[in-house]
PyMOL commands that place a pseudoatom at each C-alpha (Angstrom):
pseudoatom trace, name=CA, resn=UNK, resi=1, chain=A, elem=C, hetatm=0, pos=[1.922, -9.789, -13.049]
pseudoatom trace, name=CA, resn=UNK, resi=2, chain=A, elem=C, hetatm=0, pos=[2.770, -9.175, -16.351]
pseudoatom trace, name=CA, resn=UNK, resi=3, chain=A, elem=C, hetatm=0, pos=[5.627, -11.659, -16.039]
pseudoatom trace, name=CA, resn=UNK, resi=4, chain=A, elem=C, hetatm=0, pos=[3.166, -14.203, -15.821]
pseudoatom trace, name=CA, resn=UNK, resi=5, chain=A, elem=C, hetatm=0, pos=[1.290, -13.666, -18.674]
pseudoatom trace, name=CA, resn=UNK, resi=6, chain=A, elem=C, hetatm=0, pos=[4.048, -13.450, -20.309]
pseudoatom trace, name=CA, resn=UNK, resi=7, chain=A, elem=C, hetatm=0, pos=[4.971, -16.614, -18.904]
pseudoatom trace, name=CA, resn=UNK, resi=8, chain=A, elem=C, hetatm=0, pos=[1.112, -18.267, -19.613]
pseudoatom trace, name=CA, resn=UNK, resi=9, chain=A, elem=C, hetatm=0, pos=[1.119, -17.241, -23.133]
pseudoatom trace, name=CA, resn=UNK, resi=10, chain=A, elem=C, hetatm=0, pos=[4.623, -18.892, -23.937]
pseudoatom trace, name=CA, resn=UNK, resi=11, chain=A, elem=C, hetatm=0, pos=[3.160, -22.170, -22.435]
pseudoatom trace, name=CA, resn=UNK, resi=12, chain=A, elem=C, hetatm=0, pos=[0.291, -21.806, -24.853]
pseudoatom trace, name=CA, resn=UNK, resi=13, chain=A, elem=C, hetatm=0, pos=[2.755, -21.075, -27.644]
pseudoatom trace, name=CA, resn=UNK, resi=14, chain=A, elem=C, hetatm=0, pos=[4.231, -24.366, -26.962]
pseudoatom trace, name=CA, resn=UNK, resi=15, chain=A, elem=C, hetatm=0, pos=[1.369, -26.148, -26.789]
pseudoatom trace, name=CA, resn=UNK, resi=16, chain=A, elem=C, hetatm=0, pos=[-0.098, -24.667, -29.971]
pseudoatom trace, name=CA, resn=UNK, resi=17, chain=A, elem=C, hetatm=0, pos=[2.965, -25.232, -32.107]
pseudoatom trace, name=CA, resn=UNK, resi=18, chain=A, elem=C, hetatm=0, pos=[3.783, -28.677, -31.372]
pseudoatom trace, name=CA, resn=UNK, resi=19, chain=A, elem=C, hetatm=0, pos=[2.605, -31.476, -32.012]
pseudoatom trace, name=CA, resn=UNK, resi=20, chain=A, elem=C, hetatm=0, pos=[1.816, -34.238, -29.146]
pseudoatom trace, name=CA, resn=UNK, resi=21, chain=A, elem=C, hetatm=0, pos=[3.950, -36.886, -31.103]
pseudoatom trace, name=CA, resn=UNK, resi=22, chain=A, elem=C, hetatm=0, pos=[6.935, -34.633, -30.476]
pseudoatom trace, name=CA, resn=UNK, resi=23, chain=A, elem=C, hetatm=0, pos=[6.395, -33.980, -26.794]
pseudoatom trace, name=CA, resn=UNK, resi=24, chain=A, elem=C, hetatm=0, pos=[6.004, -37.796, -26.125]
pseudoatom trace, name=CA, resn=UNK, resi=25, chain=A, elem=C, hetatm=0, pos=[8.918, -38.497, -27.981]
pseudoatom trace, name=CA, resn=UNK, resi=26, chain=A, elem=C, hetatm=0, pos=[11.003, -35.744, -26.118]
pseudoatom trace, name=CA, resn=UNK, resi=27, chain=A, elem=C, hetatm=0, pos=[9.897, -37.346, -22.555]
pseudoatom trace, name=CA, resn=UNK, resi=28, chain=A, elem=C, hetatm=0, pos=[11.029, -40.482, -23.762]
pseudoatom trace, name=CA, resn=UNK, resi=29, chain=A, elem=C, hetatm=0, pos=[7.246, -42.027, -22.991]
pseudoatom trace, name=CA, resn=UNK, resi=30, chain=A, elem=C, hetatm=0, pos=[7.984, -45.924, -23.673]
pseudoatom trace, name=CA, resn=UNK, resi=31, chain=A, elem=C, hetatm=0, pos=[5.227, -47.938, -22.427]
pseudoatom trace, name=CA, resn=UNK, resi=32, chain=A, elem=C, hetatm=0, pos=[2.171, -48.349, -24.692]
pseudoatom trace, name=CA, resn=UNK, resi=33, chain=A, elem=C, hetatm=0, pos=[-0.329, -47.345, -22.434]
pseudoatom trace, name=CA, resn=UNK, resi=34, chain=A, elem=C, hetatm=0, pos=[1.036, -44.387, -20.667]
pseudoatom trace, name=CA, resn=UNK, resi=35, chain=A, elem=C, hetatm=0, pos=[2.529, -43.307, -24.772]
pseudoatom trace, name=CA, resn=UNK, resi=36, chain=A, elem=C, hetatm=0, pos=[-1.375, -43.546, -25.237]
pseudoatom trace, name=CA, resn=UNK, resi=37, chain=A, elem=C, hetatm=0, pos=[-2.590, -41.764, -21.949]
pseudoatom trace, name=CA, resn=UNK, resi=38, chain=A, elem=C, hetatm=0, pos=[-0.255, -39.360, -22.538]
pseudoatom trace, name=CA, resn=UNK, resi=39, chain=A, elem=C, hetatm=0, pos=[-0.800, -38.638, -26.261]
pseudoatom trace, name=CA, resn=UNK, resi=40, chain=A, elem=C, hetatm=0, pos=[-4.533, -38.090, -25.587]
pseudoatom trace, name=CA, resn=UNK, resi=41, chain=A, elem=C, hetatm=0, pos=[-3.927, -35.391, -22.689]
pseudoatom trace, name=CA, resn=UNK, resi=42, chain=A, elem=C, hetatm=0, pos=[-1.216, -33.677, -24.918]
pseudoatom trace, name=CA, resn=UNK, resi=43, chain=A, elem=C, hetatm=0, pos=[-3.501, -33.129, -27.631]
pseudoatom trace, name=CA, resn=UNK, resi=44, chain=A, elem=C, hetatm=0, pos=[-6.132, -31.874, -24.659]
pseudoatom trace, name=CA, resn=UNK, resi=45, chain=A, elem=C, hetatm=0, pos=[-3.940, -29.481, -23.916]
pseudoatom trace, name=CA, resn=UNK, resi=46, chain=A, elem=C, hetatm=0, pos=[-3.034, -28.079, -27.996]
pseudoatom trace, name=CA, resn=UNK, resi=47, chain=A, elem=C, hetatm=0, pos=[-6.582, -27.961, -28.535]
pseudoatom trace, name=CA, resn=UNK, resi=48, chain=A, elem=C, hetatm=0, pos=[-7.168, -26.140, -24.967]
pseudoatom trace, name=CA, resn=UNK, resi=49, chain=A, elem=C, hetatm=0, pos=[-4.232, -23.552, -26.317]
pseudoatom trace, name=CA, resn=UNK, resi=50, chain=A, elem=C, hetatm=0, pos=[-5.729, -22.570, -29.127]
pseudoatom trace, name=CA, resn=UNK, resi=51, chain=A, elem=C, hetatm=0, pos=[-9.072, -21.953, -27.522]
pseudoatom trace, name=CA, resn=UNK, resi=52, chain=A, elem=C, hetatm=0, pos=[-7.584, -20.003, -24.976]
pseudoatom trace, name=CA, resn=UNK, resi=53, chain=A, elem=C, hetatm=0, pos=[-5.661, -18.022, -28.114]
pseudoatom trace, name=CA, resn=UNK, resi=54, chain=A, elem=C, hetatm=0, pos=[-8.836, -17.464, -29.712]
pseudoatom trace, name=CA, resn=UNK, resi=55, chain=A, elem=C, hetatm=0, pos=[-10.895, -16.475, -26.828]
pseudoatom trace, name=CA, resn=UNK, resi=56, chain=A, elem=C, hetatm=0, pos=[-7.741, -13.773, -26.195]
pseudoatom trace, name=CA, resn=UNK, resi=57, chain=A, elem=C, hetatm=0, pos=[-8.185, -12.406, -29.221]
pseudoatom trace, name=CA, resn=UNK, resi=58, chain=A, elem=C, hetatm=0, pos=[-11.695, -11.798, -29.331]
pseudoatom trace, name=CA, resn=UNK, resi=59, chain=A, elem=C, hetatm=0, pos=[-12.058, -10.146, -26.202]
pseudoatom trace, name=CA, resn=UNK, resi=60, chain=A, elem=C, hetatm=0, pos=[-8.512, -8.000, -26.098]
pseudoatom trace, name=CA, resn=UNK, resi=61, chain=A, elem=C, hetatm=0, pos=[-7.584, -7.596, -30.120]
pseudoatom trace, name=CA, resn=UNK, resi=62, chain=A, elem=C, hetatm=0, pos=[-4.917, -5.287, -29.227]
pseudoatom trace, name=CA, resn=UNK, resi=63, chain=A, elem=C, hetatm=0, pos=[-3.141, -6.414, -26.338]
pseudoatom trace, name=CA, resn=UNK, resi=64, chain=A, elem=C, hetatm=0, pos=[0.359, -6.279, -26.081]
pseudoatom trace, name=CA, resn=UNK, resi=65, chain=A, elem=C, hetatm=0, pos=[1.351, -10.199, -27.128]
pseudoatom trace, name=CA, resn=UNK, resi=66, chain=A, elem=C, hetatm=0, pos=[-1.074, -10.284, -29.960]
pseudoatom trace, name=CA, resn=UNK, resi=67, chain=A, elem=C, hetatm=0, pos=[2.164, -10.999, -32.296]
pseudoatom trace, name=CA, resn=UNK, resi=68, chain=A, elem=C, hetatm=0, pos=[3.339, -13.906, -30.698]
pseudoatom trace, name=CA, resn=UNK, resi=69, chain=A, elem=C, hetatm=0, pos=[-0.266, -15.304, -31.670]
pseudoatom trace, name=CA, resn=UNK, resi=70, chain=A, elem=C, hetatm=0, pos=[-0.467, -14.176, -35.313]
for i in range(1, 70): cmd.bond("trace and resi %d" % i, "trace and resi %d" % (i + 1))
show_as sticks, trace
zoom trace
């Protein structure tokens, strides 16, 4: 279990730390519309991330990962 989380919180890491722009440009995303689709849901998910950060740290301010937030 704690492989997991450990798992979860590096997804959120990603998302948190880099920008949309970047991901699209790393999947090679080349038509307009799908750049456009997938732009908005990338920056869904970032925004998602750092909710889920924040909500982490308000309820559990010492848990064990706290670092890789900070």
């Amino acid at each position: 279990m704690l492989e997991s989380y450990r798992e979860y919180l590096k997804i959120l890491e990603v998302f948190s730390k880099t920008k949309p722009e970047k991901l699209i440009k790393q999947k090679k995303i080349t038509y307009e519309d799908k750049r456009v689709k997938a732009l908005e849901i990338y920056r869904k998910l970032r925004e998602l991330s750092f909710l889920s950060y924040c909500k982490l740290l308000k309820a559990q301010p010492h848990f064990n990962y706290r670092l890789n937030i900070l």
